[in-house]
N, C-alpha and C positions, 0 to 999 in steps of 0.2 A: 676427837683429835686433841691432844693436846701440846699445846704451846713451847718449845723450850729456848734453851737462854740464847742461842745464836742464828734463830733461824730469821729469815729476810719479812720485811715489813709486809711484801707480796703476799708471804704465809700466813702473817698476821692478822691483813683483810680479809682472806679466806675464812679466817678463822672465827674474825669476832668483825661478819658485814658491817657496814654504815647503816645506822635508823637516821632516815631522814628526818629535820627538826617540825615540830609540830608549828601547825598554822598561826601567824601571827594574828587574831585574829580585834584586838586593840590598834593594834599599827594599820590593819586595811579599813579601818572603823576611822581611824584620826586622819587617812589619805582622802577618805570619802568627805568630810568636813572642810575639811583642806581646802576644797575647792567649792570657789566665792561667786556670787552672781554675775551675770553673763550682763546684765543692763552697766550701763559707764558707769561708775562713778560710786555704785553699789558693793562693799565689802562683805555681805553678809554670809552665811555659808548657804548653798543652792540645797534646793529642794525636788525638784523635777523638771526638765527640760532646759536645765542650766539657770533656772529665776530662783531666786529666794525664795521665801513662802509666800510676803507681800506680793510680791512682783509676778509671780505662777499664779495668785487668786486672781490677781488684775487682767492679766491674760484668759485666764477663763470665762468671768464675767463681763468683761469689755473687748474681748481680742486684740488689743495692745498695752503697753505698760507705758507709764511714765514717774518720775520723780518721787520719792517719797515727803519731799518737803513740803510742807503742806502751808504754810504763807510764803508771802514775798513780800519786801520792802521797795517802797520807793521815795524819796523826797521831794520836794518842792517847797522852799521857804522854811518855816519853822514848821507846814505840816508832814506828816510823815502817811503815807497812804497804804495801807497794809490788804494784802490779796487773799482772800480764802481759797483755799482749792475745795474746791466738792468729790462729790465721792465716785463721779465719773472723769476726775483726772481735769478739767477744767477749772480755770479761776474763775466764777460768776461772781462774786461777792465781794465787796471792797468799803472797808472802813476808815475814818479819818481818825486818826491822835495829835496830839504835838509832838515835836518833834524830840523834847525834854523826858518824853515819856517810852523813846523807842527801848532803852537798853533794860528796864524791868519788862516791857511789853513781851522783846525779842527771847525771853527765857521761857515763856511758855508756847505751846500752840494753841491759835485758835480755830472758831470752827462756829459756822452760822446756824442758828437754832430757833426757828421762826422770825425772821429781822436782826436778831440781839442777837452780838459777839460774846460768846464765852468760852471756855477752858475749863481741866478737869483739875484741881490742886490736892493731893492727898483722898484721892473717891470722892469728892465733892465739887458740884461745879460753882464755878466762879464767871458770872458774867463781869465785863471789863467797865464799864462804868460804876460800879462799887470797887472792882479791882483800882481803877483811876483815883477814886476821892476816898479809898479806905476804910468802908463804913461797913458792917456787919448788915447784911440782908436780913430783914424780919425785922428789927429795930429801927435802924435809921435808911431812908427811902434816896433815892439817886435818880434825878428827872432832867431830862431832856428838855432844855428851854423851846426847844425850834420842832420839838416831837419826831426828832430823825434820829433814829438810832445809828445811822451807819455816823454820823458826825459825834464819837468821843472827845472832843478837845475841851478842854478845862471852861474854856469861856461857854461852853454848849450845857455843862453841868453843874446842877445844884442840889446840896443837901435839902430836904424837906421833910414830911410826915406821909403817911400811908395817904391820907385825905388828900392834902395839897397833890400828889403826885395824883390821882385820880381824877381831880379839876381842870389838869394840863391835858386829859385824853382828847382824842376827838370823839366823833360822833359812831355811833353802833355799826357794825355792819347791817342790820335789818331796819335801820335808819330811812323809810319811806322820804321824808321831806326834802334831805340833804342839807339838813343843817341841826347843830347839836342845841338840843333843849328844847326840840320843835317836834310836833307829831300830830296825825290825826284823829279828831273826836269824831266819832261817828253820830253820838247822841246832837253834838251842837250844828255839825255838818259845818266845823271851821277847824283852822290848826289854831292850837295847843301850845304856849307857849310854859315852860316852868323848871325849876332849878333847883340845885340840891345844894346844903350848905351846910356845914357844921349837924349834920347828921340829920339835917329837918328839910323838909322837900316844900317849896313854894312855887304855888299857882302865880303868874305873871297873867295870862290874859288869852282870849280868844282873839282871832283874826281872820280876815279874809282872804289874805294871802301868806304865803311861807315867809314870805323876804320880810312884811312887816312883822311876822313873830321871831325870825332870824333878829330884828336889830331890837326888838325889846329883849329878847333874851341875852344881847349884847351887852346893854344896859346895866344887866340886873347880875351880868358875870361878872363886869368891871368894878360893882360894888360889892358883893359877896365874896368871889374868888381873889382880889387884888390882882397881884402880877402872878398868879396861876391860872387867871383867865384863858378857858378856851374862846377865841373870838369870831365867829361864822365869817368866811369872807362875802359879806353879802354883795361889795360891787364886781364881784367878778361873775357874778348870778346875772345880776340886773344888765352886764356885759353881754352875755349870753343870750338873754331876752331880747336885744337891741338887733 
């Protein structure tokens, strides 16, 4: 059929139907995105069952979601008390800073990793006591005066050497005696008292009981190690004896 010059519009559709336009299929891709997590306060764009991806893994592995923020702050005085969250959505872990130290602190996340606070900067981690006193790990060493890690506050921390920071440890976990620099000889059938120093290991003495090789080994820390002295609490022993 064809078309001539005055024939009505009706003829026209007849002539030359309507192709319906093809599927948008960018535009139902960008509606699909569109739409953001179903948890309060979450923007992110949903993955399945209206969660994000975080917040649908959380669900799956713990059958509820919570918060993606992973510390919290609080103050008191000049300290500042920072909360880890774990990875079943609770806070268990809770560190001290000063208070002067929140606003570098608050840029990173942290996150508990056998006791010690640290963070990931650039694929490397950063624990926060080097992070606090600025010192390159491997070089120059960062020690715990009170040997608590969760207490970062300036006054808790000192520069030292590899050595010094090893003198401040406590005692072993396979530590029979319960006191540090003491242990059992089986050949003398007494404890063992003896210390390490500047790379040379020294015999103190045999004894008959733990607590008197606890306080010679006291002794012999207070002179060797200075104020890196590890100090056995020996009257809270002898407490216990009583």
């Amino acid at each position: 059929m064809i078309l001539n010059h005055g024939d009505s519009p009706v003829q026209a559709k007849r002539i030359f139907p309507e192709i319906p336009a093809p599927f948008n299929f960018q535009g139902a891709r960008q509606e699909v995105f569109m739409k953001t997590c179903n948890f309060d306060g979450c923007d992110r764009p949903h993955k399945a069952k209206g969660y994000c991806c975080s917040h649908y893994s959380q669900l799956r592995r713990f059958g509820r979601t919570w918060s993606l923020v992973k510390n919290e702050y609080r103050f008191k005085g000049d300290i500042c008390f920072v909360s880890v969250r774990s990875k079943d959505g609770f806070f268990k872990y809770e560190f001290m800073i000063d208070r002067e130290d929140y606003q570098e602190v608050s840029k990173h996340v942290w996150c508990d990793t056998k006791g010690y606070v640290c963070c990931r900067d650039n694929g490397r981690v950063v624990y926060i006591h080097n992070f606090l006193m600025g010192v390159v790990p491997g070089v120059i060493y960062v020690d715990h005066r009170k040997r608590t890690p969760k207490d970062n506050r300036k006054k808790n921390l000192r520069v030292c050497s590899h050595m010094q920071n090893t003198m401040n440890c406590g005692k072993q976990k396979n530590n029979k005696a319960g006191f540090k620099g003491v242990s059992w000889c089986n050949i003398k059938k007494k404890w063992r008292a003896a210390i390490s120093a500047n790379g040379k290991y020294f015999h103190i003495g045999y004894f008959n009981d733990p607590i008197e090789a606890a306080e010679a080994y006291n002794i012999a820390a207070k002179t060797h190690h200075g104020e890196f002295a590890c100090i056995n609490n020996v009257q809270q022993s002898i407490g216990r004896r009583g």
